[in-house]
N, C-alpha and C positions, 0 to 999 in steps of 0.2 A: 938662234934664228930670230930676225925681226917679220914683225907683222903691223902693219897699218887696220887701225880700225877706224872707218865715215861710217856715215849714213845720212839718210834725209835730205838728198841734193834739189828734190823738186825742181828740176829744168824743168823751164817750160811756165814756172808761176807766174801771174799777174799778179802786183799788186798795188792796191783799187785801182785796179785797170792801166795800170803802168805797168810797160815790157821788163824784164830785168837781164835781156842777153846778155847787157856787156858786163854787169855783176858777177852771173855765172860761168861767163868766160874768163873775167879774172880771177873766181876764186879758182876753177880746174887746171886754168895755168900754176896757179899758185902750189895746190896740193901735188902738181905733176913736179913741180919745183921742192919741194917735200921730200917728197917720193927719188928724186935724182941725188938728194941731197945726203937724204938719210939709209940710204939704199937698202929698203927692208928687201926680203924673200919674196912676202905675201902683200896682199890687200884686199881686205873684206870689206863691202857696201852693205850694211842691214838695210837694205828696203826703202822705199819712196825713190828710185831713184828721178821718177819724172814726176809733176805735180798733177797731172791729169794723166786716165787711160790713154786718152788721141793726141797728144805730145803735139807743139808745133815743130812743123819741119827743122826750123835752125835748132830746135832742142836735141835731135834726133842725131843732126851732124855735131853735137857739141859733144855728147856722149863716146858715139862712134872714133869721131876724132882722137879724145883722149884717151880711148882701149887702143888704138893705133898706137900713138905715143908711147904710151907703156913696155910696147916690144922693145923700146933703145934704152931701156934701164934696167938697173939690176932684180925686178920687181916681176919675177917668172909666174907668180902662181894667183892668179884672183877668183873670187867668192862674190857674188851679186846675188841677193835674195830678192825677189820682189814685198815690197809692202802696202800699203791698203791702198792709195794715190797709184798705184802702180798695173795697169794691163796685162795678167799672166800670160796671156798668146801674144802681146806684142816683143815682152823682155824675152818669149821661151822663144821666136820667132828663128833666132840666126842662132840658137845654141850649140847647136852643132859644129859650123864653124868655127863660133867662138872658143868652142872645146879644144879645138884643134892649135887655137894660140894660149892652151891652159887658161882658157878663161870662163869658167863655169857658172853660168847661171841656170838657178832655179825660181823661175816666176810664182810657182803653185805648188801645194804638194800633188803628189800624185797616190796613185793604189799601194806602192809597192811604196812602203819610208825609204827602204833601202839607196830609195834613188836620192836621196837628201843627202846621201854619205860621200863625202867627196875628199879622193888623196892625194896628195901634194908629192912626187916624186921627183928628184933629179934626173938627168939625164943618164944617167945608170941605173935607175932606176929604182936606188933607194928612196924609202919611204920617210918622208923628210916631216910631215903633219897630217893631221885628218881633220875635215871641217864637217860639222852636222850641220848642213846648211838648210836650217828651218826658216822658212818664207811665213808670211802674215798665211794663217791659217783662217780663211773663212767659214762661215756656218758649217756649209755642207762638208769642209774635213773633218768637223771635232764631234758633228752628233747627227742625229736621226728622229727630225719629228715625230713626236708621240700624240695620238689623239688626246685632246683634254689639256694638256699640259700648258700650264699657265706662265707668266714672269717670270716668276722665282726658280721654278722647277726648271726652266729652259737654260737659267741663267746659270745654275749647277752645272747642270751637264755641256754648257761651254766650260767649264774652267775646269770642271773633269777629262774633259777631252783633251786638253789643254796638258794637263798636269800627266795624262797617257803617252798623249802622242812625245813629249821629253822624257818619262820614263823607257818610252818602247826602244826610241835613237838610242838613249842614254847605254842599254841594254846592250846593246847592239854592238855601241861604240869599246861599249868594256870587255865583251867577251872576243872580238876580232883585232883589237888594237890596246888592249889594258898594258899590255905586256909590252909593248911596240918599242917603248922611250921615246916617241915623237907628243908633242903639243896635241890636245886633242881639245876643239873650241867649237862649239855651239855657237849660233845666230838666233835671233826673235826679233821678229817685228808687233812688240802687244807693250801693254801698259803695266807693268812690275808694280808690287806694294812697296809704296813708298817713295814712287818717284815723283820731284817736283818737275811742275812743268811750269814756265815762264806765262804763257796764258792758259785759257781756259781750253783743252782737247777734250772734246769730247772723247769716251769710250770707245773703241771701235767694235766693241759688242755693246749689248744691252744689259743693264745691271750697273752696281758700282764698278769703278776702276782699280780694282785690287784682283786684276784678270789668272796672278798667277805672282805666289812669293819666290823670294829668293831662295829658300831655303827647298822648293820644288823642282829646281836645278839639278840635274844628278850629277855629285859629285863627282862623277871621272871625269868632267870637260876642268880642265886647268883654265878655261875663261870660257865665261859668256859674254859675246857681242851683240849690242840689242840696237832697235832703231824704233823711232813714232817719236819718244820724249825729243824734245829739241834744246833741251838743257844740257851737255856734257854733265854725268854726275855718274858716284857709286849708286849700288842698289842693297838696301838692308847691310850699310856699312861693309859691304863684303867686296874686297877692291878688286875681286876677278870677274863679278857681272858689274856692268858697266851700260852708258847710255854715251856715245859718242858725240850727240846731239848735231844741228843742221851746220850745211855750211857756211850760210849767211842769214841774218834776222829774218825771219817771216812773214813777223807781225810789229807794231810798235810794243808792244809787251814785251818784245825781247831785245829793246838794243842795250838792256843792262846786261846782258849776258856775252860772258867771253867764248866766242864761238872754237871750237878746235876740234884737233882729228887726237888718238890716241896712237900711239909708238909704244908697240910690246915687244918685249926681247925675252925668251926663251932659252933655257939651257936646260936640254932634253925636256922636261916635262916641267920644269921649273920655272914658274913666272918670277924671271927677276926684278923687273920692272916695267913702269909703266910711266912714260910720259906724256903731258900734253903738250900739242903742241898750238899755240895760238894761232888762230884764223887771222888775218889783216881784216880790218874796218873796212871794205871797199866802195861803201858810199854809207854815210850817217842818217840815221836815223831818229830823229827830236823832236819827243813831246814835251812841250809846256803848256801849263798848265797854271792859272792865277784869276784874278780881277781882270779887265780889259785893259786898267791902263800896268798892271802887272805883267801880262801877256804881252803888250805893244813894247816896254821895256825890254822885256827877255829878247824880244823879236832882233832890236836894234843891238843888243850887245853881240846875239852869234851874229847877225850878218855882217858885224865889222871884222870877225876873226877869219883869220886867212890860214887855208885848209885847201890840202893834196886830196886827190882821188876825184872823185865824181859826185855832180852836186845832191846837197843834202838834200832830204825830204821830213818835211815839218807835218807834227801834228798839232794842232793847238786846242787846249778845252778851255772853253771862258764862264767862269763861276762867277754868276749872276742872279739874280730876284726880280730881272727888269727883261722888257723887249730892250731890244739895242736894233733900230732901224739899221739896213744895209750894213749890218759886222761882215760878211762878207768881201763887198767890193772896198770896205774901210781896210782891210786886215791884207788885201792883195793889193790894196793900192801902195799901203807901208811897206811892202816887200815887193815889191815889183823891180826896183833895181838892185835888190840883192840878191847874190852866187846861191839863193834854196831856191826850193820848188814847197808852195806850201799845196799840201794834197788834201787836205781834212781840218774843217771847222767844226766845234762841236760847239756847244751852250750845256755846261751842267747847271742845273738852278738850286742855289743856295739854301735855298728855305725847304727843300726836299729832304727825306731820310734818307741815309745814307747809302740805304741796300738800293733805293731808287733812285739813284744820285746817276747808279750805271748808263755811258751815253748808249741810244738804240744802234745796234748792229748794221753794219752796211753789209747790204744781203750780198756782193764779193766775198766776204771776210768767212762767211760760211758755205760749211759744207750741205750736202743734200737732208742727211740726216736730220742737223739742227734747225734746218728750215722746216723739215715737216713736223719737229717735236714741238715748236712754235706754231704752227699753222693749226695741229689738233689743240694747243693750250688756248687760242685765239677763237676756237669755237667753244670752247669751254669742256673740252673734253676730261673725265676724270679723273685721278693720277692712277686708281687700279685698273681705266681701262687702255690707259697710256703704253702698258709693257707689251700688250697684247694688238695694239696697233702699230708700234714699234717692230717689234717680230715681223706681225706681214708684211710691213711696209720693205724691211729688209729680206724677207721672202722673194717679194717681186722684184727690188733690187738685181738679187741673186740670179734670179730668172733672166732681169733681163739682159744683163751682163754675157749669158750666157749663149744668150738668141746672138747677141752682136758678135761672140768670139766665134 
């Protein structure tokens, strides 16, 4: 048996305020191209499938479209989890439907785990796999505020809940299906010990990011498929939990990374293998970074080089001790007849320390969270009262989430 593992498509991202439709319409042709090519069984999405809850409309036909597509390939059985970027009542909206073309998504968990267990049958109705398809578990799945309870105490009993709710599946999955011979594979959308990640993500709880080890997996899944890291990588050396990472760069921190999807092939319960398979570059992504007239250099040598796809977008830092009057309209006027788009100038100043050297955040580039852990640091709030404003904050989050679904 083959099986595709994505995640982290975020349809629907701006980035700094540039659309990316035609990126993510070439990469989901691409992976439908894959997908025809390689002709797995399965395909699992861990989570983010869109970048925001309220998705714009062309993101919503990009999606739909491509679950359309998938009925003329060999590719019968799919797994979509929702992840944190992701609206549990918009993804749980048409699942019913979608069930009916084997295509199962779980936005949220619910009361009953049970309903996370999801089988893969032929049209005989043999039982071909079993997926534990665990979605980005929020607060209110993994605990139960306690009066008094401070940071740290809070931040246990997320990673306890955490380590339950995969023992409970895990249980589950071994005493109805241990015995089966079919592939039995877990989903997570959290942050694993030990995973790199290309830039800086924030937590999606509160606490360090060591939300949950490898070794807290219960051994009957023959793999875990995970999503949030946007790096492809193993977890704790262990080459059946895995991180499939995004399908196109996110950020400039990531265009050194080789984007892909994973190709797992199965024999009965048997991970034989596991391929990557590389993402295409479908438009470039280029920081440079020097002196002014080092930067003005670099600028002229890519715009002479001639290059397929879609035009690049440039970041430039200019490492400096001085003002440099209009770097700006200097730096667009140099590139103005060349095939990039320059998106972002920054000024790092030379004679700074190095940890302050970091250029300041374009408030796009963040999420809600790191904006308010900024916004209490910016009143001088302090760091023991930080966890405990963090919590509410993500309290009323939760709430209000909950008013809008």
């Amino acid at each position: 048996m083959k099986i595709i593992h994505t995640s982290d498509w975020h349809l629907g991202q701006k980035f700094l305020y540039n659309g990316r439709e035609e990126e993510h319409q070439l990469a989901l042709d691409w992976l439908l191209g894959a997908i025809r090519e390689q002709q797995p069984d399965g395909l699992i999405v861990a989570g983010d499938i869109f970048d925001i809850g309220n998705p714009p409309n062309y993101a919503r036909r990009m999606y739909y479209r491509f679950l359309t597509q998938l009925m003329g390939t060999a590719c019968r059985h799919v797994v979509i989890t929702g992840g944190n970027h992701d609206s549990p009542s918009m993804l749980n909206a048409p699942r019913e439907l979608l069930q009916a073309l084997n295509i199962y998504v779980v936005g949220e968990a619910s009361e009953d785990i049970r309903d996370e267990i999801v089988e893969w049958r032929d049209e005989s109705g043999q039982l071909l796999a079993v997926v534990a398809a665990v979605p980005f578990l929020r607060d209110r799945d993994l605990h139960y505020s306690v009066s008094g309870e401070g940071g740290p105490g809070r931040v246990e009993r997320i990673k306890e809940g955490l380590r339950r709710h995969y023992q409970e599946i895990g249980e589950i999955a071994e005493q109805q299906y241990g015995k089966a011979g079919v592939p039995l594979i877990a989903t997570g959308h959290l942050y694993a010990t030990g995973a790199e990640a290309s830039d800086k993500q924030d937590n999606i709880y509160i606490g360090n990011k060591e939300n949950i080890r490898a070794r807290d997996f219960p051994k009957v899944f023959d793999y875990v498929a995970l999503g949030h890291i946007h790096r492809p990588q193993e977890v704790g050396g262990l080459g059946h939990i895995r991180y499939s990472g995004s399908l196109l760069p996110l950020s400039f921190s990531e265009t050194k990374d080789e984007k892909s999807i994973y190709l797992l092939e199965f024999e009965g319960r048997k991970l034989k293998g596991v391929e990557s398979l590389p993402v295409p570059a479908f438009r470039r992504l280029k920081t440079i970074q020097g002196t002014l007239e080092e930067v003005e250099a670099a600028l002229l040598r890519f715009g002479e080089k001639e290059r397929e796809g879609l035009q690049p977008w440039v970041e430039v830092l200019v490492e400096t001790g001085r003002m440099i009057p209009q770097l700006d309209k200097r730096l667009h006027e140099l590139t103005a007849d060349m095939d990039l788009e320059l998106l972002k100038i920054r000024i790092l100043n030379d004679y700074r320390a190095l940890d302050a050297q970091a250029p300041a955040p374009e408030l796009g580039e963040l999420e809600e969270l790191e904006v308010f852990k900024m916004r209490c640091q910016s009143f001088g709030s302090p760091p023991e009262e930080l966890e405990e404003l963090v919590e509410t904050f993500l309290e009323l989050r939760d709430w209000m989430e909950e008013l809008e679904e």
